[in-house]
Every structure is written in structure tokens, then in C-alpha cells.
matplotlib code that plots the C-alpha trace (Angstrom):
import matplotlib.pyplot as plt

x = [47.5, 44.7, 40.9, 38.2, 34.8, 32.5, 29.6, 32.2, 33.5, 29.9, 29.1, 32.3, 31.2, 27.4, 28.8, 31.6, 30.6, 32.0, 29.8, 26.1, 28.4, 25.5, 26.6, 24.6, 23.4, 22.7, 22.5, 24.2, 22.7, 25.9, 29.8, 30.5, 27.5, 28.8, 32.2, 30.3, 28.9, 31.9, 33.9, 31.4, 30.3, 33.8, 33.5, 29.7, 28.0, 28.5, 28.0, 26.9, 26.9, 23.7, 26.1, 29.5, 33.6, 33.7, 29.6, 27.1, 24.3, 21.7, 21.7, 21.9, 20.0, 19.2, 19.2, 17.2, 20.7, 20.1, 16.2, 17.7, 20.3, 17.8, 15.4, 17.7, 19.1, 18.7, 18.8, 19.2, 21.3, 20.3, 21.7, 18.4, 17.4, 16.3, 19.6, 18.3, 15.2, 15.2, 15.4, 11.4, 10.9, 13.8, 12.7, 8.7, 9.9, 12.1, 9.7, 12.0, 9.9, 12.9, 14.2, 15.0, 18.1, 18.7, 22.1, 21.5, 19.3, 19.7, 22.0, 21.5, 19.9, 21.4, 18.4, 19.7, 18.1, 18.2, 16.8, 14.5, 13.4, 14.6, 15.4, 16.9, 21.0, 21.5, 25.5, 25.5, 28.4, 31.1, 31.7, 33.2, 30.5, 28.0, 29.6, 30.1, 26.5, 26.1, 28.2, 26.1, 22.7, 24.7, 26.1, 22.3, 20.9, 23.7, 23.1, 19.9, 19.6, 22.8, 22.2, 25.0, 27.8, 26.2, 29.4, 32.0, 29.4, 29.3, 33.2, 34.1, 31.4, 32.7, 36.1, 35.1, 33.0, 36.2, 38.3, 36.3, 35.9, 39.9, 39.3, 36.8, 38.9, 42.0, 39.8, 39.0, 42.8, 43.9, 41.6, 42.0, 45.7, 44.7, 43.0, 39.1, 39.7, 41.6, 39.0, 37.1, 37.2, 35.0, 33.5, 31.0, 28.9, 27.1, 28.1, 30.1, 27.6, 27.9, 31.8, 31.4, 29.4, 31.8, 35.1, 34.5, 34.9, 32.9, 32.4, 30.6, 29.6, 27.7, 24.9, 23.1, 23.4, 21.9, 24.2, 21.2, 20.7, 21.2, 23.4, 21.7, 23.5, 23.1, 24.2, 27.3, 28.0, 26.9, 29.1, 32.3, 32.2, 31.9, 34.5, 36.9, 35.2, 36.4, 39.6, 38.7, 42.3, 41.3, 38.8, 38.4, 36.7, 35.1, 35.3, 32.0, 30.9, 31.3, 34.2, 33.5, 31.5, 33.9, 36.2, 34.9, 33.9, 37.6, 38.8, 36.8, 37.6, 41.1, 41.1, 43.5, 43.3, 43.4, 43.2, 40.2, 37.6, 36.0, 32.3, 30.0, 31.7, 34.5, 37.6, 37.9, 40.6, 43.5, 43.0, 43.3, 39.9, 38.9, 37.3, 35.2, 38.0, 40.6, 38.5, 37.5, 41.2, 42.4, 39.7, 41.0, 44.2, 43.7, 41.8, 44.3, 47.6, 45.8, 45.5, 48.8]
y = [39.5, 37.6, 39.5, 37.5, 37.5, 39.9, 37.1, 35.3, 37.9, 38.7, 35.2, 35.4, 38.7, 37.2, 34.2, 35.5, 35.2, 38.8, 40.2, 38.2, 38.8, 40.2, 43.1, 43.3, 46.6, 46.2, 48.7, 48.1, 49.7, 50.4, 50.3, 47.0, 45.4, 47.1, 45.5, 41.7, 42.4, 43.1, 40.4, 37.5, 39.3, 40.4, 41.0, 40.4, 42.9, 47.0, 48.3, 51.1, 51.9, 54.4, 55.1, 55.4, 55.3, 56.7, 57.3, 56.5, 53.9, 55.3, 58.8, 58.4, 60.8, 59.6, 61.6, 61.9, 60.7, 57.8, 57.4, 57.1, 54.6, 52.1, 53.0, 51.5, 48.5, 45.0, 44.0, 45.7, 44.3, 45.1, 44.0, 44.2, 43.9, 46.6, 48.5, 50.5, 52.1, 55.0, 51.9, 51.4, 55.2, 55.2, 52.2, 53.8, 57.1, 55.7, 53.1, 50.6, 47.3, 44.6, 42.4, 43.4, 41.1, 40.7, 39.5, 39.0, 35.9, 33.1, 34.6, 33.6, 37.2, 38.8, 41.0, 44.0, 46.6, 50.2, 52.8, 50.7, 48.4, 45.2, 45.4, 43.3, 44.0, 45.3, 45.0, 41.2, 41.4, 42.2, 38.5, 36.9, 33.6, 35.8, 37.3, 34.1, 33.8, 37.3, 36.0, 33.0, 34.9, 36.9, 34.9, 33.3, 36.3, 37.3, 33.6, 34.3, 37.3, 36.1, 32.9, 32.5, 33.3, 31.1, 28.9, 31.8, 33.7, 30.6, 29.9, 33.2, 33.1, 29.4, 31.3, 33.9, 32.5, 30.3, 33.1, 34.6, 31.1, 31.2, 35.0, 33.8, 30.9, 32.8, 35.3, 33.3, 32.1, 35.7, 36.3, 33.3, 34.0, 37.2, 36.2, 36.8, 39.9, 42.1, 41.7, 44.6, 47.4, 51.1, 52.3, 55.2, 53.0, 49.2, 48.2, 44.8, 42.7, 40.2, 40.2, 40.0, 37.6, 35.2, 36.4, 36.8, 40.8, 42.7, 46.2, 48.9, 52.0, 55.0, 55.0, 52.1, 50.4, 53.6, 56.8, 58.6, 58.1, 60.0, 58.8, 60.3, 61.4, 59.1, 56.4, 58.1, 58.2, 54.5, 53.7, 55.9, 53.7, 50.2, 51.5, 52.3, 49.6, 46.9, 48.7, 48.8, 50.5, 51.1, 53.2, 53.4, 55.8, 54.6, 56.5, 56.9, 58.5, 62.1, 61.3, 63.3, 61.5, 58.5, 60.9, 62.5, 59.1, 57.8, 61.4, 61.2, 57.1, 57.3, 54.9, 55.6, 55.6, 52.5, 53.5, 53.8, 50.9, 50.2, 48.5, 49.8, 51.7, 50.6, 53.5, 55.2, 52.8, 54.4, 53.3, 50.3, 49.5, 49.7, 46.0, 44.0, 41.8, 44.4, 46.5, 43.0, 42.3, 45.5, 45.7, 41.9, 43.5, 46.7, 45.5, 42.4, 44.7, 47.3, 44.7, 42.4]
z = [130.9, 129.7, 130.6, 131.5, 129.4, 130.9, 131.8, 133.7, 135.6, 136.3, 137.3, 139.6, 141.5, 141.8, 143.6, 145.5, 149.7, 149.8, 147.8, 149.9, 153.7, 155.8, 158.3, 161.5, 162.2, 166.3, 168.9, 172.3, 175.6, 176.8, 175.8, 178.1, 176.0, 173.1, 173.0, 174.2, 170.5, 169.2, 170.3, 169.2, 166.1, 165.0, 160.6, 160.4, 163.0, 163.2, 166.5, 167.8, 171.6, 172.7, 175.9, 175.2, 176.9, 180.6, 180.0, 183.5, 181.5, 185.1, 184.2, 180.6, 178.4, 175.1, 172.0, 168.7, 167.5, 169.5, 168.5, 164.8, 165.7, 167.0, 164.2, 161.6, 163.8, 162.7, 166.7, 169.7, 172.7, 176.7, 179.8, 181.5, 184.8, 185.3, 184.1, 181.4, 182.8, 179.6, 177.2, 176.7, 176.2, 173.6, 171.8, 171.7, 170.3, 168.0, 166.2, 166.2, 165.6, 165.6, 168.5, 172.2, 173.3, 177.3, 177.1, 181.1, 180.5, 182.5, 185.1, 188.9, 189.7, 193.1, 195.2, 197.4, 199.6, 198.1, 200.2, 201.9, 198.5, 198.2, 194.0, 192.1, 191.5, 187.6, 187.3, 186.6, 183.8, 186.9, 187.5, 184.3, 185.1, 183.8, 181.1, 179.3, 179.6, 178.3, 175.2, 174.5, 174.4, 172.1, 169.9, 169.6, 168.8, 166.2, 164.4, 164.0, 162.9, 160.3, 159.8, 156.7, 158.6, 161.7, 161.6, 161.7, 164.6, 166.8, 166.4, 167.4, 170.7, 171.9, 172.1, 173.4, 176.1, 177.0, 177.7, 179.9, 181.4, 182.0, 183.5, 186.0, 187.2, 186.8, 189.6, 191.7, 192.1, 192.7, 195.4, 197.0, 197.8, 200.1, 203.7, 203.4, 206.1, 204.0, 201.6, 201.8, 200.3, 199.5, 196.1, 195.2, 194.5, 194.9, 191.8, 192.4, 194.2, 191.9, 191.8, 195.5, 195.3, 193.1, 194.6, 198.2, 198.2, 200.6, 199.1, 200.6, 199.1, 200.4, 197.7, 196.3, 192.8, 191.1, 190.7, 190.8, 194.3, 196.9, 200.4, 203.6, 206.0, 208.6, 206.2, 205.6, 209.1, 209.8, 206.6, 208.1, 211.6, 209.8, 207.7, 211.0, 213.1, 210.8, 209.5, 206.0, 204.2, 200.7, 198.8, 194.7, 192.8, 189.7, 185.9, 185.5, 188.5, 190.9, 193.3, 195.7, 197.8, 198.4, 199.1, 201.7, 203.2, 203.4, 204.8, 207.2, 208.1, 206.9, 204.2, 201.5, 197.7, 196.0, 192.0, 189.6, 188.5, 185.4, 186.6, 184.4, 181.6, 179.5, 179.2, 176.1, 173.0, 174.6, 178.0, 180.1, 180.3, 176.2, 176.3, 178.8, 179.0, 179.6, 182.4, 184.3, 184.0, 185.9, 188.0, 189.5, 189.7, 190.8, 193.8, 194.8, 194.4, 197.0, 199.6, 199.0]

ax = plt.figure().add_subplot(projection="3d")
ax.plot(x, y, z, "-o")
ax.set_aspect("equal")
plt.show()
């Protein structure tokens, strides 16, 4: 076999694209946003999500582990909305100096009332509308913090951003086959507004769209009799939160169990929730084959 002079070999390896590929080092608030990352990235970005598989993103606790990951990110990725209310802390203490992504930009905002507040809804990403704009202020933020492999970035995010166009359509076709009255189900807690919202699913849940808060118990009770007063069958516990709660509430209404959701944390690669594609997937599913 016949060797190549070493300058031309040299020259080869200088101008191979291999050898100038930029990896994007980001950090991701949480493993939903994580895996958005992912997806539109694919080759040319390294993730690393601060809360991770089955982990609750309200009652997160960061670590100096965590303070070092965002020190040496290129670009860091939050939902926003209030969702991540340890983020500003975390970034302070860690120095990090870089870009703040909120992947929730440009989303139609829902307002609720918690304990009295009217606040603005965090868990935007549950109706698949908004996750395509999650994806495109993604895939901006990738391009331009990797401009050389824009092309590549931006193919992969148009995809991307149509599939989850077919999953919101292919949604809203699901639940329009079941009569709006059975549509109503429990949940620990008010995390699907927004899937609500674009589906026509009334959920109720005994505490509001934090996990840290607390259900009194008058609401419980006030909860249990709108729960037998308009024959509500079905409750589901969610992976990333106590279940103890929602239980009690449909012992004492008589709902029965309808399986486990995926709203705000993905399940870990072996389970059926490992992307945000897979876990809005069974959720659809889950929720339409409990009241078929």
C-alpha cells in the first residue's frame, strides 16, 4: 500500500470538517428540555441535564456538581416562566457568564390561581404547539452558538418541529373522538393546563402547579365533591411526585386508577417516557384509553 507524504496527510487532517466539528457544551434545566436539546442538536451539542429521569424540576436542589456544569457550558437552556425558581441562584454561584436560553419564548402564556395568586402557568411544553416553539428557540440558539454546522442544526430542528406538529394534530384527533363529558380526569398536581387548554381536558388536582405546595383541607374536600358531583372516574399519579395525596382523594370519591403520567420529567432510557416525544405520546394515550 502506497503511504502518503507526511505534509499531505498533515494538510488532509487540517482540513478535514471532523477534525474543526464544534460540540456544544449546554446545560438543560430539566430532562424534558434536555432531550428538546438533544433532538435539534443531535452530533454537534453534549447535554447535560441539572435535573434528571423521574427528577421534580420545583423542589430541585442543585449541587456544586451542578454549579460546575453550568460553569463550563457554552449555553444554558430554561423553560422559564417562572419554572426554575433555583436557576438565578445557581447561575450567580456558579459564575457562569454565557447565554440564558428560555426555550418558552413566544408561547401564548396561560394565568391560574394558586393559593389565592393569580401566577402565571410554568408547564407550557405539555401541549405539543408549544413544544415546536420550544424547538425553534432552540435550534436558534444552537445556530448561533455553532454557526458551521448551522445547516445540519437547522435541518435537524425543521424536522423536528414537524413531528411534533403531526403529534399535536394527531392529539387533537384522539381527543376529539371521546364526548367532551368524559373528559375529565384527577392528577396530583395542576400541571396540564396547557394540555387542557389545547385538548379540551378538564383536569383537577388537589395542589396547584407547584409540588411544593401544600392542599388544605377544605380544598380537598371541595375537590372530593366536584369530583363525585360531576362523576369524574379516573385518577393518575404522576412519576415525579408523592402519590399519596391523589390517592386519598380518589378513595374517598371513588375514582379509580387510570396509570402513571410523564408531565414534567422524562422516565429513565428504559422506560416509556425516555423522550419528550415518547412521554407526550403515552400521556395522549394513557388518558384517552382510561376514558374509551
Amino acid at each position: 500500500m502506497k503511504r502518503l507524504p507526511v505534509s499531505l496527510a498533515m494538510v488532509m487532517i487540517v482540513l478535514s470538517p471532523s477534525v474543526w466539528a464544534k460540540t456544544v457544551d449546554a446545560v438543560a434545566s430539566f430532562s424534558v428540555l434536555a432531550d428538546m436539546v438533544k433532538q435539534v442538536g443531535g452530533e454537534h451539542v453534549k447535554v447535560t441535564s441539572l435535573v434528571g429521569p423521574n427528577g421534580d424540576p420545583h423542589s430541585f436542589e442543585p449541587s456544586p456538581r451542578d454549579s460546575q456544569a453550568l460553569k463550563q457550558a457554552d449555553v444554558v437552556f430554561v423553560s422559564g416562566l417562572g419554572m426554575e425558581g433555583w436557576m438565578n441562584r445557581l447561575i450567580s454561584a456558579s459564575g457562569y457568564r454565557g447565554q440564558v436560553i428560555t426555550a418558552s419564548n413566544g408561547v401564548n402564556a396561560r394565568k391560574m390561581v394558586d393559593e389565592g395568586k393569580t401566577v402565571t402557568d410554568p408547564h407550557a411544553w405539555n401541549s405539543a404547539a408549544n413544544g415546536a416553539i420550544y424547538a425553534r428557540n432552540i435550534m436558534e440558539a444552537l445556530v448561533a452558538a455553532d454557526p458551521d454546522d448551522a445547516g445540519d442544526i437547522r435541518r435537524r430542528g425543521e424536522a423536528y418541529i414537524q413531528q411534533l406538529d403531526k403529534l399535536d394534530l394527531w392529539a387533537k384527533t384522539q381527543f376529539a373522538a371521546i364526548p367532551r363529558a368524559k373528559r375529565k380526569v384527577i392528577t396530583s398536581h395542576d400541571a396540564f393546563g396547557y394540555f387542557g387548554r389545547e385538548y379540551g381536558v378538564t383536569f383537577l388536582a388537589p395542589v396547584g402547579f407547584s409540588t411544593e405546595s401544600e392542599a388544605g383541607a377544605g380544598n380537598v374536600a371541595a375537590l372530593i365533591d366536584q369530583i363525585k358531583r360531576e362523576h369524574i372516574k379516573t385518577y393518575f399519579m404522576e412519576n415525579q411526585t408523592d402519590p399519596r395525596l391523589v390517592k386519598q382523594v380518589a378513595a374517598a370519591s371513588g375514582a379509580q386508577p387510570g396509570g402513571e403520567l410523564y408531565p414534567e420529567a422524562l422516565s429513565k432510557a428504559d422506560g416509556p417516557a425516555a423522550t419528550y416525544e415518547a412521554a407526550f405520546k403515552h400521556n395522549v394515550d394513557t388518558i384517552v384509553n382510561s376514558m374509551k
